[in-house]
MARTORPA-114326 format. One record per residue (C-alpha): x, y, z. Coordinates in Angstrom, 2 decimals, m for minus. Each point is the difference from the previous one (the first is absolute). Layout:
N
[[X, Y, Z]]
...
end
This chain:
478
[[136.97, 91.47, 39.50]]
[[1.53, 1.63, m2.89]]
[[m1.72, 2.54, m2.43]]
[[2.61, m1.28, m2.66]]
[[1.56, m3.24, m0.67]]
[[2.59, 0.39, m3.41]]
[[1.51, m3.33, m0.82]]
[[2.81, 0.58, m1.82]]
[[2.93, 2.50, 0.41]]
[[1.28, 0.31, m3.54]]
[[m0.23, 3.32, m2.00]]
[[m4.02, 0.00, m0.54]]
[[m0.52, m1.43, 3.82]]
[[2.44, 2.69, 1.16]]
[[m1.66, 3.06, m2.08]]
[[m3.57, m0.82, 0.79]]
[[1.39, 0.05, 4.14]]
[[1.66, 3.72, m0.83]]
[[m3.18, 1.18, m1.15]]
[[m2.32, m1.74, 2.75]]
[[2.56, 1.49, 2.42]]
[[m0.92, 3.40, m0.29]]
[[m3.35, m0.69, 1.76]]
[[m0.69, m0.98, 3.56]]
[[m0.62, m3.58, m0.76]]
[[2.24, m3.16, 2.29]]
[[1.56, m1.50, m3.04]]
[[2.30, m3.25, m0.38]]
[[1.74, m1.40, m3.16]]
[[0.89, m3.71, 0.13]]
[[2.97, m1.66, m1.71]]
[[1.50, m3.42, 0.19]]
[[3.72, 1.10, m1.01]]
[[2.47, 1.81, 2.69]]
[[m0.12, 2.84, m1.87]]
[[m2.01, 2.66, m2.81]]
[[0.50, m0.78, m3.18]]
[[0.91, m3.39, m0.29]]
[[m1.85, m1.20, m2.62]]
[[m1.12, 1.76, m3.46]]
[[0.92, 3.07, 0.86]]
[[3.39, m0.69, 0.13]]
[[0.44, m1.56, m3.13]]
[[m1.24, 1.97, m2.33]]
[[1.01, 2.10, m2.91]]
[[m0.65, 3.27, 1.94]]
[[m1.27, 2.07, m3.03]]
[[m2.81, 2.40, 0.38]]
[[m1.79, m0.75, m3.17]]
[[m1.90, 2.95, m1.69]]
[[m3.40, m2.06, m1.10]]
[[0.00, m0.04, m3.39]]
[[m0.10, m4.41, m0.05]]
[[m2.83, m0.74, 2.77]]
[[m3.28, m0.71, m1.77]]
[[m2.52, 3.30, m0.38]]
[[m2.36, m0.13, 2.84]]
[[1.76, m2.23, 2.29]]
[[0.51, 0.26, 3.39]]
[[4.10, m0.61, m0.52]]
[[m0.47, 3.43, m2.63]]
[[m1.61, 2.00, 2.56]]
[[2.49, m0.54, 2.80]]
[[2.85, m0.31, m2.57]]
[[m0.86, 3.49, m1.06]]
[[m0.31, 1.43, 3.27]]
[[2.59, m1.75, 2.26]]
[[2.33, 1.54, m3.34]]
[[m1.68, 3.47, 1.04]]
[[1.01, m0.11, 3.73]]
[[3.04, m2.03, m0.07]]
[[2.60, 3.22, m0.17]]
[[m1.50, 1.95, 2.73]]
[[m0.43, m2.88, 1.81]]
[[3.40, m0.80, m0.29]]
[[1.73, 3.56, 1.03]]
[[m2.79, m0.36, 3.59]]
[[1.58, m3.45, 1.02]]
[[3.50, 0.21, m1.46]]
[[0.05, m2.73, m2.45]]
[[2.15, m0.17, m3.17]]
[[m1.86, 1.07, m2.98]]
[[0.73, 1.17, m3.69]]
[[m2.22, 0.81, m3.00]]
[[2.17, m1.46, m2.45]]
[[m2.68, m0.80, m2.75]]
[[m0.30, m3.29, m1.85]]
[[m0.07, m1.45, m3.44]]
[[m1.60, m3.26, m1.50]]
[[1.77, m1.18, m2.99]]
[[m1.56, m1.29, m3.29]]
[[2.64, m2.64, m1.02]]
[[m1.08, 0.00, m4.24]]
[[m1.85, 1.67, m1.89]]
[[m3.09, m1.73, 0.47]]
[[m0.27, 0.67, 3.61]]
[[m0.37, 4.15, m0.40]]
[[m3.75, m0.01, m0.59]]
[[m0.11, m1.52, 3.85]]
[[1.94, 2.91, 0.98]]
[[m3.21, 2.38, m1.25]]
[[m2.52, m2.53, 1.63]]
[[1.90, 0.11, 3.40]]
[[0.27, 3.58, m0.15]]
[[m3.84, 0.73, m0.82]]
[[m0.48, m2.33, 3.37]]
[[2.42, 2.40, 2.00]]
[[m1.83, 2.85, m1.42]]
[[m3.27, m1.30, 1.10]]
[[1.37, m1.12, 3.26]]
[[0.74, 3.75, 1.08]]
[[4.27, m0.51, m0.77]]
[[1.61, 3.50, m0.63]]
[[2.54, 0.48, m2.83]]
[[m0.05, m3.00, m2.05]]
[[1.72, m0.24, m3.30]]
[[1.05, m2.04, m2.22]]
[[3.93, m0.20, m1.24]]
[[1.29, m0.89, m3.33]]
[[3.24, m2.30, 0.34]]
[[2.42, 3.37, m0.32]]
[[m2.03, 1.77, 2.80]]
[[0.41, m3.13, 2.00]]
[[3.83, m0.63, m0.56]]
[[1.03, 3.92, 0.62]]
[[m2.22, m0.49, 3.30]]
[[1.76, m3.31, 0.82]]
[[2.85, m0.72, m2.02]]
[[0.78, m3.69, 1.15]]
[[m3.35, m1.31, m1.40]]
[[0.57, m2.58, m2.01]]
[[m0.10, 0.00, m3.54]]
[[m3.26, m2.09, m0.32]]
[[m1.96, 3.22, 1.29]]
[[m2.22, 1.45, m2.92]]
[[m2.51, 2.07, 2.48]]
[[m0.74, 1.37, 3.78]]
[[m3.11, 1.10, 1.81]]
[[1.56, 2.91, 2.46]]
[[m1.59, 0.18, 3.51]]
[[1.65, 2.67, 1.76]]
[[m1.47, m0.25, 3.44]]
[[1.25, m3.69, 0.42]]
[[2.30, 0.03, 2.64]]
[[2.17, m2.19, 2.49]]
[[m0.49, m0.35, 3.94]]
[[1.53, m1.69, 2.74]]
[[m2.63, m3.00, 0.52]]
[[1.45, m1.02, 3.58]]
[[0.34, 3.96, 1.11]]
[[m3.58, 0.83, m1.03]]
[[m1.33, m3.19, 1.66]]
[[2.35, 0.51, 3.37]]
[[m0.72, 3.69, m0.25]]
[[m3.70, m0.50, 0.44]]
[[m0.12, m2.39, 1.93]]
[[2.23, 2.40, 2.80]]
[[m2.85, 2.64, m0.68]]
[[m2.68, m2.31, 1.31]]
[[2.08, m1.61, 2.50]]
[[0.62, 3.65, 1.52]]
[[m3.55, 1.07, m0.39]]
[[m1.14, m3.04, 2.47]]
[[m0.27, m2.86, m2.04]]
[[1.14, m3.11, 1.52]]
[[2.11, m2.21, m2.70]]
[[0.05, m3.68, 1.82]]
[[2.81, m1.96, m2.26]]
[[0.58, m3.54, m0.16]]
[[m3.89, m0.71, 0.65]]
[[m1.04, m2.00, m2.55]]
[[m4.05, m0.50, m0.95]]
[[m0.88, m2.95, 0.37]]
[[m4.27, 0.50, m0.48]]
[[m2.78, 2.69, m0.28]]
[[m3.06, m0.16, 1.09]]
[[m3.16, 2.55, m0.15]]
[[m2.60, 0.38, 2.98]]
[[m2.64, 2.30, 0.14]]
[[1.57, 3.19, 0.43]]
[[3.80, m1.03, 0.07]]
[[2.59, m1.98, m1.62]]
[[2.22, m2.88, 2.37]]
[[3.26, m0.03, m1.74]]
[[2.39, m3.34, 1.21]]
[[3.25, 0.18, m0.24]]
[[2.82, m1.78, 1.24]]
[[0.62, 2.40, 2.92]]
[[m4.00, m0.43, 1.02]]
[[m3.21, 1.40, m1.07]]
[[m0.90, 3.60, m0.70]]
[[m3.39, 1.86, m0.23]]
[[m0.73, 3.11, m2.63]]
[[m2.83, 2.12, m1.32]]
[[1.86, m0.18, m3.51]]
[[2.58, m2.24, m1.65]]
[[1.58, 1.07, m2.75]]
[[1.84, m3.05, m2.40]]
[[3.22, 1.88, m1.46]]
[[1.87, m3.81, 0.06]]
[[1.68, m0.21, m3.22]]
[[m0.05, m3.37, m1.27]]
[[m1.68, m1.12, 2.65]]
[[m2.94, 2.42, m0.69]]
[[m2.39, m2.26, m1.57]]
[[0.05, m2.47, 3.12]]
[[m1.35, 2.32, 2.77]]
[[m2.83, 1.03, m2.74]]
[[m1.11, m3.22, m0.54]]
[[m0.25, m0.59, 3.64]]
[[m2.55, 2.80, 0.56]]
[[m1.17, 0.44, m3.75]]
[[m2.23, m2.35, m2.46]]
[[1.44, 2.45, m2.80]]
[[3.11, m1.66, m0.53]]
[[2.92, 1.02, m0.83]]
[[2.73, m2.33, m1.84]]
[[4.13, 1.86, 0.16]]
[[2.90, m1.63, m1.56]]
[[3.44, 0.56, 0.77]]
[[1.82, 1.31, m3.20]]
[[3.78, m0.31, 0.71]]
[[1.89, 3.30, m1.13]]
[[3.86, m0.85, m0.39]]
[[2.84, 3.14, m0.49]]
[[3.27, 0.64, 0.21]]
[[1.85, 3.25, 1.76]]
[[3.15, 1.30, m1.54]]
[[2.26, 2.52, 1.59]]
[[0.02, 3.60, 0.35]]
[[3.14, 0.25, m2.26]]
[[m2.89, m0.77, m2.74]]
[[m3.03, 1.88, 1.30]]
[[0.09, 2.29, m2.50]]
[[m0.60, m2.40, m3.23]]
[[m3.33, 1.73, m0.32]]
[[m1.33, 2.76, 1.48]]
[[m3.85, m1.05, m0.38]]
[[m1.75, m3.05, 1.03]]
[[0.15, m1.73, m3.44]]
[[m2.71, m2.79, m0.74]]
[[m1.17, m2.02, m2.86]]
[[m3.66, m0.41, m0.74]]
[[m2.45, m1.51, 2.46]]
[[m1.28, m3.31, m0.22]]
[[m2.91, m2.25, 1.85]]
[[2.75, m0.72, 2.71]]
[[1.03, 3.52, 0.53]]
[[1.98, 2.60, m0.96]]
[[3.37, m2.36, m1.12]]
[[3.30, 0.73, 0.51]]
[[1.35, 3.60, 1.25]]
[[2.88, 1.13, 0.38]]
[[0.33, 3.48, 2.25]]
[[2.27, 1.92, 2.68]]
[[m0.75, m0.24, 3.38]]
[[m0.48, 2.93, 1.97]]
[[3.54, m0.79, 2.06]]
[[1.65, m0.45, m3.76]]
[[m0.23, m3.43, m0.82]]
[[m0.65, m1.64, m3.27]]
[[m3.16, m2.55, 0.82]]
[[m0.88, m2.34, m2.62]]
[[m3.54, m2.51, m0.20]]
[[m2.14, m1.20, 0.66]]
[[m1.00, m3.73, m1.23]]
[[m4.01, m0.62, 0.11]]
[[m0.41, m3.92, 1.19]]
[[m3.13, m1.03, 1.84]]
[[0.72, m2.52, 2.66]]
[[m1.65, m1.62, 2.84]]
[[1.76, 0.53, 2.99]]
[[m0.53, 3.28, 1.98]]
[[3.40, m0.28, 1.19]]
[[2.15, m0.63, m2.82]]
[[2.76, 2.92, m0.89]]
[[2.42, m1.99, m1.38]]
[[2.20, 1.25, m2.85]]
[[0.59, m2.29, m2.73]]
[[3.06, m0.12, m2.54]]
[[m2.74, m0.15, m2.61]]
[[m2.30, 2.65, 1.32]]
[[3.06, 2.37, m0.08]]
[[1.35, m1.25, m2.87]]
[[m3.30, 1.44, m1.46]]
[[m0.02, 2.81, 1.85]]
[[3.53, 1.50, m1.53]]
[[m0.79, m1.53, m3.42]]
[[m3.64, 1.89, m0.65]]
[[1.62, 3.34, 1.89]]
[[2.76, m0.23, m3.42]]
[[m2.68, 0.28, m1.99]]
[[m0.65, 3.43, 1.76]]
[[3.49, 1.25, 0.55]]
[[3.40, m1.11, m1.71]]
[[2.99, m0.68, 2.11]]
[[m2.11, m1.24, 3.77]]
[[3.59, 0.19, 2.14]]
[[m0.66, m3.46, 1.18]]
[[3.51, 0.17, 1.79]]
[[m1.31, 2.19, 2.52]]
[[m3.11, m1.81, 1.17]]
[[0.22, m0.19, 3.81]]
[[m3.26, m1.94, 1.16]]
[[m3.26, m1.65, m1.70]]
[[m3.27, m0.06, 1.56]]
[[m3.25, m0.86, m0.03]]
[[m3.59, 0.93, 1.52]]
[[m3.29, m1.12, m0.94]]
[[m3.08, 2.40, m1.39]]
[[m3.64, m0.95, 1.51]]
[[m1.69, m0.79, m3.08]]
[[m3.63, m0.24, 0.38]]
[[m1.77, m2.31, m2.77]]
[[m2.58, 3.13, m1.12]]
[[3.03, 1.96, m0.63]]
[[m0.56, 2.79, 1.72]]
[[0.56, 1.82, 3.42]]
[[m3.09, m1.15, 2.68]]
[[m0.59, 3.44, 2.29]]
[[m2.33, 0.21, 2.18]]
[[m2.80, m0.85, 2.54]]
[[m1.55, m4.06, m0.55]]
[[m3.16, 0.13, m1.10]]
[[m1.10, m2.64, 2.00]]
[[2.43, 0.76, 3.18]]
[[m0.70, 3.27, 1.86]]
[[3.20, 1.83, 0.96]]
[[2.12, m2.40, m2.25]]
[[2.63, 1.98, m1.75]]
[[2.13, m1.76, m3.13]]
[[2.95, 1.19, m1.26]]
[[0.98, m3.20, m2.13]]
[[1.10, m0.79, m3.41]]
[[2.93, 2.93, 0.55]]
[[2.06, m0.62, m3.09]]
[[1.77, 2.46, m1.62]]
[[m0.28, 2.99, m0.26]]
[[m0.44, m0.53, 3.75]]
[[2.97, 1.98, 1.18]]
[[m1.45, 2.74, m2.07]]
[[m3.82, m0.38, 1.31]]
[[0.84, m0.46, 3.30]]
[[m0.09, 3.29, 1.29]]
[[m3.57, 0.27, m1.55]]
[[m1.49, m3.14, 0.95]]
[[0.77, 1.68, 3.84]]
[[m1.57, 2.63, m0.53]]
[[m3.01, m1.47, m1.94]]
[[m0.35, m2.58, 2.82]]
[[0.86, 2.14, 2.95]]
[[m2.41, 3.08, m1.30]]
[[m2.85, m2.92, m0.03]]
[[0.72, m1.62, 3.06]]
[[0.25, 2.64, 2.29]]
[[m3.30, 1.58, m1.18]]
[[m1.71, m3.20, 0.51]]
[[1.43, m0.10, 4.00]]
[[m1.09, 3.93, 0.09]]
[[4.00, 0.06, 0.78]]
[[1.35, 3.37, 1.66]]
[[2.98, 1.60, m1.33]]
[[2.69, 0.67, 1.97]]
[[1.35, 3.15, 0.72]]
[[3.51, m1.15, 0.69]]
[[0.90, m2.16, m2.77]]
[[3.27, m0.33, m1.60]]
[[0.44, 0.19, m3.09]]
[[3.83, 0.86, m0.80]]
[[2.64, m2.93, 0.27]]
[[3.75, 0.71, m0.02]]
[[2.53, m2.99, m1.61]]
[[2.58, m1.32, 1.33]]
[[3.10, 2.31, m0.42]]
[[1.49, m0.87, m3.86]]
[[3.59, 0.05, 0.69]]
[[0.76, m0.85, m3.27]]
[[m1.19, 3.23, m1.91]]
[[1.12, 2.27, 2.40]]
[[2.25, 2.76, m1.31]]
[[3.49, 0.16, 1.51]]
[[m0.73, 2.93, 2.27]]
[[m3.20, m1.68, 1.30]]
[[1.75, m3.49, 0.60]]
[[2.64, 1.75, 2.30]]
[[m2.75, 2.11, 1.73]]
[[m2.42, m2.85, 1.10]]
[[3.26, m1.59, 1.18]]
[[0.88, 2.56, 2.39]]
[[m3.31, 0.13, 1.20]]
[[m0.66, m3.99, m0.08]]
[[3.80, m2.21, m0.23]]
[[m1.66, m2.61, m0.57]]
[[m0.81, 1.11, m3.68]]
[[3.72, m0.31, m0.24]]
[[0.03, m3.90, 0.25]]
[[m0.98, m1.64, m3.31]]
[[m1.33, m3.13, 0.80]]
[[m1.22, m0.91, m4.00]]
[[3.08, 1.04, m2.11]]
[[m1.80, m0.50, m3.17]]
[[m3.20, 2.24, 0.67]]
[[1.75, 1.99, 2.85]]
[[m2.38, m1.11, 2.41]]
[[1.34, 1.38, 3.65]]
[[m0.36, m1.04, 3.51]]
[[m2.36, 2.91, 0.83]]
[[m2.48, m1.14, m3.21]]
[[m0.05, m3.67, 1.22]]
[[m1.23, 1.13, 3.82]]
[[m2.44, 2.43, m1.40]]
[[m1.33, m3.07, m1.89]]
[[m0.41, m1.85, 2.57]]
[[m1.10, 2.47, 2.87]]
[[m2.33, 2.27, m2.63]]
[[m4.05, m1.07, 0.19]]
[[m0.50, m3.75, m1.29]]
[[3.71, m0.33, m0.23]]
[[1.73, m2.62, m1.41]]
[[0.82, m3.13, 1.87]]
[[1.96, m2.32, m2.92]]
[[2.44, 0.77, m2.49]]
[[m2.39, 0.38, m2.78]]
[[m1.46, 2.42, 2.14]]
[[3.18, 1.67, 0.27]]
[[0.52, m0.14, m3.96]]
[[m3.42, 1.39, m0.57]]
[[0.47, 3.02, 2.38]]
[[3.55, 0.83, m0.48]]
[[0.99, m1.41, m2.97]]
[[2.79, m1.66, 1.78]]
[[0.31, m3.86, m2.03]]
[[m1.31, 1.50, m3.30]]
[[3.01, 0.69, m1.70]]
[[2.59, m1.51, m2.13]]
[[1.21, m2.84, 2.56]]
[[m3.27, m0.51, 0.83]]
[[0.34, 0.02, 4.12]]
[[3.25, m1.95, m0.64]]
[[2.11, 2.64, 2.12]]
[[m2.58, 1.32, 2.30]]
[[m2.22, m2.86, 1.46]]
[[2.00, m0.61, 2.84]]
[[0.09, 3.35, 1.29]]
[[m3.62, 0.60, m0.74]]
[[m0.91, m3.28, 2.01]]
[[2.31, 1.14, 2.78]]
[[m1.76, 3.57, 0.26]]
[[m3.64, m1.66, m0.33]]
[[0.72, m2.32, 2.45]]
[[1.11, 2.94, 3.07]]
[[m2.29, 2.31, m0.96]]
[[m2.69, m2.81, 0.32]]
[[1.23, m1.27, 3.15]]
[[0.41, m3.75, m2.21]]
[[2.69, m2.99, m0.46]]
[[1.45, 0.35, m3.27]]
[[m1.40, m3.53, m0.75]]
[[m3.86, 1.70, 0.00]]
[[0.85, 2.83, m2.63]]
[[m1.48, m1.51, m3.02]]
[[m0.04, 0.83, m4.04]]
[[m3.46, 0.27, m0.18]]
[[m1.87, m2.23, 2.20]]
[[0.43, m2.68, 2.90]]
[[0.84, m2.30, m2.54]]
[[3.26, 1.84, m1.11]]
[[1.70, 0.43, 2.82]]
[[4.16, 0.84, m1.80]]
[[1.83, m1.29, 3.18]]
[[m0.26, m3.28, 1.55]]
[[2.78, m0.40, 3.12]]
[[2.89, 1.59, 0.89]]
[[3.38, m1.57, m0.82]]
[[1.82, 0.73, 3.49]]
[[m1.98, m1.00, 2.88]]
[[1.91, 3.71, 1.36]]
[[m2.34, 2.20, m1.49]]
end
């Protein structure tokens, strides 16, 4: 018997475990893929939106605001990537700056700190590659950037290392509610909890309606965007976007917090819960909507498209909370964006209620501090040949383009939760990210994972059992 069953081991499933951690509770989190953040959470735009856009009132304002308020403090405790860089939305003609005023009234209202409102010199001496269809700019200057597959990894090691037990590749199949618990099947067999909290993505309006006669309805709205090199990271210096819409906040184009230039996304509801195809069209529109931002998008130096899919419930807004009608029922569904920002907030908000409904204890002992990986990369000179004397290791660069080393990739693997696949790798290390795109370094990294795993090179997969990058050997020596 569990006190807490999480299903789902994204960025909102992963924060609500950090916070239920710190209390002497027997926790699990549940997760069909191989590894944390597989799904949403990393494929997303990783911006840590200030608030002005969500709706007064709304649950996605409230967290927005305050998952904004913790995100840089929360950041420097678990070692994640983070910059307050600020962001702009763009009015494109004249008769768009009178939205400018009405979005910044709803910032204003929501709580959002330092809002103003540019005229089209103010905006082009702030960024000077905006393009020359910019007449106006709302300034928010506590937007910022974050590392979505760090912050999600990074608390998910915090809970991990607090006690909570993180069973992978166990996909839920049914819920049920008894009198006093839950029976949760799952592909691996049935398990039994006091509390089940639904933090599945997509998939979050399926485990409601098994348990709920308030229903909820989430469609999959397909984000596409492309990733250009670091040689063109600094285009902009701000998250630049153009004024929201009924299907989201439109086209961005930002830095990444490891200097990139990230571009997107499309807004396309689809059907299938799987889908994260690009498209030639969907990027097509992706680059030609970002022009309208900034002149001159360097499409010579895109190095990978994407896409990920935003859990868009049909009442618009972010479902928190305890079922009316199902005792000890905990929803965390309809996570669109801002979710990144919020989810630091909905943990708290659901962990804070949770545990006083169980009478939970605190622990004395918890840990709340995470240390990264070693960053090779943005070591100085004197610290690279000083963590090589004390580690060699450090002095094998496995990843030429993001000077991933040996030492990184084993940490990766061997740290809490560590990574088992070469996506896992990338998300970790870094190593596959860069400009060849894991052309150089796969076969290295799939030699490492597989003798530090104890595995045949055939088993080390991209992402799941289902991309496996080696099929036989070509000499029946080996």
């Amino acid at each position: 018997m569990y006190d807490i069953i999480i299903i789902g081991a994204g960025v909102v499933g992963s924060s609500i475990a950090r916070v239920l951690s710190k209390y002497k509770l027997k926790i699990a989190v549940l997760d069909k893929e191989v590894d944390i953040c597989e799904q949403t959470s990393k494929a997303n735009s990783g911006i840590v939106h200030s608030g002005y856009d969500a709706h007064v009132g709304s649950m996605k304002a409230k967290m927005n605001l305050r998952g904004s308020k913790m995100m840089e403090k929360l950041c420097q405790e678990l070692d994640v990537p983070y910059r307050r860089n600020g962001s702009m939305v763009l009015a494109l003609s004249l008769e768009d700056l009178p939205k400018l005023a009405i979005l910044k009234t709803q910032g204003d209202t929501n709580g959002v700190e330092g809002l103003r409102i540019l005229t089209r010199d103010e905006a082009i001496k702030m960024e000077p590659n905006l393009s020359n269809e910019v007449a106006g700019a709302l300034f928010a200057p506590t937007g910022g950037i974050v590392d979505p597959f760090k912050l999600t990894i990074a608390s998910a090691e915090i809970a991990f290392q607090n006690g909570v037990e993180f069973k992978l590749k166990t996909k839920v199949i049914d819920v049920e509610k008894h009198d006093d618990h839950f029976v949760v099947f799952t592909d691996k067999g049935e398990l039994i909890t006091k509390v089940l909290v639904n933090a599945a993505g997509v998939y979050a309006d399926d485990f409601n309606n098994q348990l709920s006669a308030h229903k909820l309805k989430i469609t999959p709205r397909k984000g596409e965007y492309c990733l250009f090199d670091k040689q063109v990271g600094n285009l902009v210096d701000k998250t630049i976007f153009q004024l929201p819409t009924n299907l989201g906040k439109g086209v961005l184009v930002t830095p990444t917090p490891d200097g990139n230039l990230l571009v997107g996304p499309t807004a396309n509801d689809i059907i299938d819960k799987d889908d994260i195809s690009t498209t030639a069209e969907g990027l097509k529109s992706v680059v030609d909507r970002a022009k309208k931002s900034v002149k001159q998008i360097p499409m010579g130096f895109v190095i990978t498209a994407f896409a990920g899919l935003r859990a868009t419930e049909q009442n618009g807004d972010f479902v928190i909370g305890e079922a009316a009608d199902v005792p000890n029922f905990y929803n965390a569904a309809g996570i669109e964006s801002p979710g990144l920002t919020s989810a630091p907030a909905i943990g708290e908000y659901l962990g804070e209620m949770i545990s006083q409904k169980l009478h939970a204890v605190a622990k004395s002992d918890y840990v709340k501090i995470r240390k990264d990986t070693v960053r090779f990369e943005s070591l100085s000179l004197a610290e690279k040949a000083a963590i090589i004397k004390e580690n060699p290791e450090y002095g094998k660069i496995i990843c030429r383009c993001e000077l991933v080393t040996l030492a990184q990739i084993k940490d990766a693997i061997h740290r809490p939760l560590g990574a088992t696949t070469l996506d896992g790798i990338k998300r970790r290390t870094r190593a596959g990210a860069g400009r060849c795109q894991a052309g150089f370094c796969s076969p290295r990294v799939i030699e490492i994972l597989a003798k530090e795993l104890h595995l045949d090179p055939r088993e080390i997969a991209k992402n799941d059992n289902n991309s496996v990058m080696l099929i036989e050997f070509d000499k029946d020596s080996l």
